[in-house]
N, CA and C atoms as a LAMMPS dump frame, in Angstrom:
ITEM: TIMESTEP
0
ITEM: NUMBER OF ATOMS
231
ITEM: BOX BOUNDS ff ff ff
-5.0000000000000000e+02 5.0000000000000000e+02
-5.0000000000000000e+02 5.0000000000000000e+02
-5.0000000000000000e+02 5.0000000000000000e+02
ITEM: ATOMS id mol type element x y z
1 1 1 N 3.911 30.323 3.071
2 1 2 C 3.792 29.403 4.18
3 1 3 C 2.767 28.307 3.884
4 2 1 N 1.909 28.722 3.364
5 2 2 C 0.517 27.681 3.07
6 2 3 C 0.977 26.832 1.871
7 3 1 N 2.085 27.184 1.103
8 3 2 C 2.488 26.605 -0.105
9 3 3 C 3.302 25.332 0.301
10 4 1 N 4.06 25.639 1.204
11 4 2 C 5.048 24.924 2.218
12 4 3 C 4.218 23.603 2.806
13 5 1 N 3.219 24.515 3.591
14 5 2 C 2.215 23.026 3.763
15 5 3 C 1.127 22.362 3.393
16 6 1 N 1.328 22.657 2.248
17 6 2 C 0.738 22.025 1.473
18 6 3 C 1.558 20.651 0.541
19 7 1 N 2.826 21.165 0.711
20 7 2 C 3.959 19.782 0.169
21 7 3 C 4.197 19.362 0.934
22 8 1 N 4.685 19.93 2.369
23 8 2 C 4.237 18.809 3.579
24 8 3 C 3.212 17.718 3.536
25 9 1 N 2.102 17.94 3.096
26 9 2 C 1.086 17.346 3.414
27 9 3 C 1.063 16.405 2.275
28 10 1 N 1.404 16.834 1.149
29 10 2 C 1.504 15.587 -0.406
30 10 3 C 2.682 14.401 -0.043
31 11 1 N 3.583 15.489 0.93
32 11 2 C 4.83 14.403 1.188
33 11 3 C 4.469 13.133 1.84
34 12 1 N 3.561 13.576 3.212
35 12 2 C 3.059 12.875 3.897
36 12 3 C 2.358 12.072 3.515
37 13 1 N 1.439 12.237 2.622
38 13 2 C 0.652 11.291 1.838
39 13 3 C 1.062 9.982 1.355
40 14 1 N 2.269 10.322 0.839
41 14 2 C 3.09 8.976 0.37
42 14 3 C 3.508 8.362 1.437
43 15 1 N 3.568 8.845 1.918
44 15 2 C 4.384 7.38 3.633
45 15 3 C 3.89 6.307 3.367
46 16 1 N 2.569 6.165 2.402
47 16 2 C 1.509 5.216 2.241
48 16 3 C 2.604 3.964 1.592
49 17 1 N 3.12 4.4 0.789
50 17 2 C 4.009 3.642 0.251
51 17 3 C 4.82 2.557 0.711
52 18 1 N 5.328 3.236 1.876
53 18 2 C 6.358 2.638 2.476
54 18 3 C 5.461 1.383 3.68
55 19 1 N 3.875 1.846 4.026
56 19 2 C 3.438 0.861 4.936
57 19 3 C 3.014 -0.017 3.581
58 20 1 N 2.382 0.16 2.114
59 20 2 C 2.418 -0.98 1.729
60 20 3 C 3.325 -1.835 1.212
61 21 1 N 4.785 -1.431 0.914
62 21 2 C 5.582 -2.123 0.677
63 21 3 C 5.67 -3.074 2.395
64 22 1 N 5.598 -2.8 3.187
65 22 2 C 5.692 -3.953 4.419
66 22 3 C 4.69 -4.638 4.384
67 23 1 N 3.13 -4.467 4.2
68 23 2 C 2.112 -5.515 4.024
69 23 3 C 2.331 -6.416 2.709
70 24 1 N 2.963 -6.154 1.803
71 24 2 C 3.353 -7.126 0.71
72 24 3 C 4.143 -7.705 1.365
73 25 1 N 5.246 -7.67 1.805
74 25 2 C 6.398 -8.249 2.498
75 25 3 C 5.885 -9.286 3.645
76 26 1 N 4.477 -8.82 4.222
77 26 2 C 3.918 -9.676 4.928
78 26 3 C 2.835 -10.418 4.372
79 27 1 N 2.399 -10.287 3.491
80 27 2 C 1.649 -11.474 2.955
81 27 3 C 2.565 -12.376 2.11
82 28 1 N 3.726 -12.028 1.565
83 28 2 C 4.612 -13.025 0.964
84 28 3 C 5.584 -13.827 2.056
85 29 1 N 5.743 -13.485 3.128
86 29 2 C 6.153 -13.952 4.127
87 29 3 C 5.52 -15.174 5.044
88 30 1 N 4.197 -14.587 4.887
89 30 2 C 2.774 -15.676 4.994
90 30 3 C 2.951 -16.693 4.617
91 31 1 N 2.402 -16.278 3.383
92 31 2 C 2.326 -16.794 2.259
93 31 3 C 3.229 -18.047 2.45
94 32 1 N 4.557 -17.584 2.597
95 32 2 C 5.52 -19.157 2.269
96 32 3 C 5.617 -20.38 3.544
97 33 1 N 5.556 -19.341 4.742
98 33 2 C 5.526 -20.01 5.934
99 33 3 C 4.419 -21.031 5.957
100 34 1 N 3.516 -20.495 5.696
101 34 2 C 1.618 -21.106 5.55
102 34 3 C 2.186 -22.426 4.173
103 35 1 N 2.76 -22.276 3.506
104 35 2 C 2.701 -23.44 2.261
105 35 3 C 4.052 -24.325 2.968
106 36 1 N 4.989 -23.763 3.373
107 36 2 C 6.023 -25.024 3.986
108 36 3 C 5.56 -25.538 5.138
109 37 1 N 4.67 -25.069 5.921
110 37 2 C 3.789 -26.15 6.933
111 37 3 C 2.838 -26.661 6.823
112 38 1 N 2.507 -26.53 5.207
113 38 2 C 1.476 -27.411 4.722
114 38 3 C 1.265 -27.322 3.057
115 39 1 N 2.434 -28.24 2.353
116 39 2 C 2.273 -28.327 0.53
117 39 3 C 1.053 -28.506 0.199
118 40 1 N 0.214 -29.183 1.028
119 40 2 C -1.269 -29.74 0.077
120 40 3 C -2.28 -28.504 -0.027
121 41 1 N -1.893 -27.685 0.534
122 41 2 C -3.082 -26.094 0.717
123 41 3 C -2.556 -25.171 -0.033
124 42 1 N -1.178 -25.025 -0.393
125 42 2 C -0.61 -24.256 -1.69
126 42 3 C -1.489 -23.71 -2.67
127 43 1 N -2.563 -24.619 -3.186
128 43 2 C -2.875 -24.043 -4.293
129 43 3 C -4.122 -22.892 -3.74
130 44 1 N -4.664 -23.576 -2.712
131 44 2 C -5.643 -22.322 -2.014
132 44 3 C -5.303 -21.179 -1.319
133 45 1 N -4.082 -21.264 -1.113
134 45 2 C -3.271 -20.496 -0.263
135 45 3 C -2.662 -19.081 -1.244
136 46 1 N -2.286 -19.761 -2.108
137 46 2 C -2.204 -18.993 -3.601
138 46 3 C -3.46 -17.989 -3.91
139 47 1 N -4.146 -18.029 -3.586
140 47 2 C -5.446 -17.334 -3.939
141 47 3 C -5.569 -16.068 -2.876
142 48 1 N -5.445 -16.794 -1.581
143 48 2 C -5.63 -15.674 -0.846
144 48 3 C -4.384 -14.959 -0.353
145 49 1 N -3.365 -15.38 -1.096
146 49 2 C -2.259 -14.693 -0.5
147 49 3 C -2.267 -13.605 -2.122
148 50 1 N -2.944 -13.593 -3.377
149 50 2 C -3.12 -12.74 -4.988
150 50 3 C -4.127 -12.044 -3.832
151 51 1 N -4.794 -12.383 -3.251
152 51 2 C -6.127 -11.201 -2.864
153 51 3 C -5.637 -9.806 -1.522
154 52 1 N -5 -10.547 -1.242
155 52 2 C -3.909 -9.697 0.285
156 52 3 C -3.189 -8.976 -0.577
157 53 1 N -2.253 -9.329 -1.483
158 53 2 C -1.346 -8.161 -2.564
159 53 3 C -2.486 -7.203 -3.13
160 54 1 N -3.769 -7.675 -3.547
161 54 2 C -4.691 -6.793 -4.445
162 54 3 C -4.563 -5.754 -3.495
163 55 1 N -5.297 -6.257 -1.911
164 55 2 C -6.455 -5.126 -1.398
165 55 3 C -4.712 -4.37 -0.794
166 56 1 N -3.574 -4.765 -0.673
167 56 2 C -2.677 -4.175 -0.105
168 56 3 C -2.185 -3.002 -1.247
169 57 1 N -1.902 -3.645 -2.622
170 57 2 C -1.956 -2.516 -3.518
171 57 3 C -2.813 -1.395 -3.819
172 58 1 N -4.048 -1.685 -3.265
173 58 2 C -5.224 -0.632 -3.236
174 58 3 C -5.006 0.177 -2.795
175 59 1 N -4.457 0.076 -1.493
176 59 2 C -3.832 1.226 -0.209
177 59 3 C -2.76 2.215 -1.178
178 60 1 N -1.897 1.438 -1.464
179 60 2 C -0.763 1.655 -1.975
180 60 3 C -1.054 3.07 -3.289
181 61 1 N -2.159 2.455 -4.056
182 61 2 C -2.547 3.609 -5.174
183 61 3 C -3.555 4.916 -4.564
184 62 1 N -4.123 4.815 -3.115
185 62 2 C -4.567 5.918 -2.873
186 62 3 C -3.334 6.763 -2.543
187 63 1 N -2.265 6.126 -2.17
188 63 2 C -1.241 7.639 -1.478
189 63 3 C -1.143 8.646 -2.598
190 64 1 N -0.824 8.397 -3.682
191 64 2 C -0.14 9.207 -5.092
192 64 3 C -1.527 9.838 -5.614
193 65 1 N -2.688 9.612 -5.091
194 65 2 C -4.276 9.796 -5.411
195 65 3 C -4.043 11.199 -4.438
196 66 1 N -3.903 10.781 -3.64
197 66 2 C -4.264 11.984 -2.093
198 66 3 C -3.16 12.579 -2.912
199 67 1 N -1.748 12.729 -2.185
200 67 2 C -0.848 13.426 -3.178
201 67 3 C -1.325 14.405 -3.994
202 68 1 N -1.295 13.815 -5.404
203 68 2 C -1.666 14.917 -6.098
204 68 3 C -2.839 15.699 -6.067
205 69 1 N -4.179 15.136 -5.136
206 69 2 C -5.278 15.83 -4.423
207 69 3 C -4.804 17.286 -3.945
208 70 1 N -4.267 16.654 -3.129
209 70 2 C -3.51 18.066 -2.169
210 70 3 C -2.748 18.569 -3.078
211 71 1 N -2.068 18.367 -3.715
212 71 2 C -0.945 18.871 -4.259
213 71 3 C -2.07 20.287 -5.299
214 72 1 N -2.152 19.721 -6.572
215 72 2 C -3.104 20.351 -7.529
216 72 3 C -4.529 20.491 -7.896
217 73 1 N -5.32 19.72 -6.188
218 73 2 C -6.819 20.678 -6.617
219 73 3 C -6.768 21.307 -5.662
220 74 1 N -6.131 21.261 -4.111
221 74 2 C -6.283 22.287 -3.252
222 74 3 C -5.813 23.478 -3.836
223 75 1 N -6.393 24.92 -4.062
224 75 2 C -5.496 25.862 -4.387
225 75 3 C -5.793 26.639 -2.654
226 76 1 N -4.463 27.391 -3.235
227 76 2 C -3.82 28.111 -1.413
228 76 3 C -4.186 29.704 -2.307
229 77 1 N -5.082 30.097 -1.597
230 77 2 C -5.633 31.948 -1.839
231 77 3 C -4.655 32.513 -1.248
């Protein structure tokens, strides 16, 4: 039973995935809206729309972190 939820819980971990694939989707979405209502800010806009993918990918690499946390250092007695 404890083995059970314990892959529950690695499963769960990853959901992470799926909210950062939508914050990429929303900073590239930004991203274009923000530069077609204004070409001359493009190039600054560019910058902070590379820094929104960074800190959004950050999220993204703790799920598979936790994951295998739970997964193979919790041991179940």
């Amino acid at each position: 039973m404890l083995e059970g939820a314990k892959s529950m819980g690695a499963g769960a971990a990853t959901i992470a995935s799926a909210g950062a694939a939508i914050g990429i989707g929303n900073v590239l979405s930004s991203s274009i809206h923000s530069v077609a209502r204004n070409p001359s800010l493009a190039k600054q806009l560019f910058g902070y729309a590379i820094l929104g993918f960074a800190l959004t990918e950050a999220i993204a690499s703790f799920a598979p972190m936790m994951a295998f946390l739970i997964s193979f250092v919790f041991q179940v007695r």
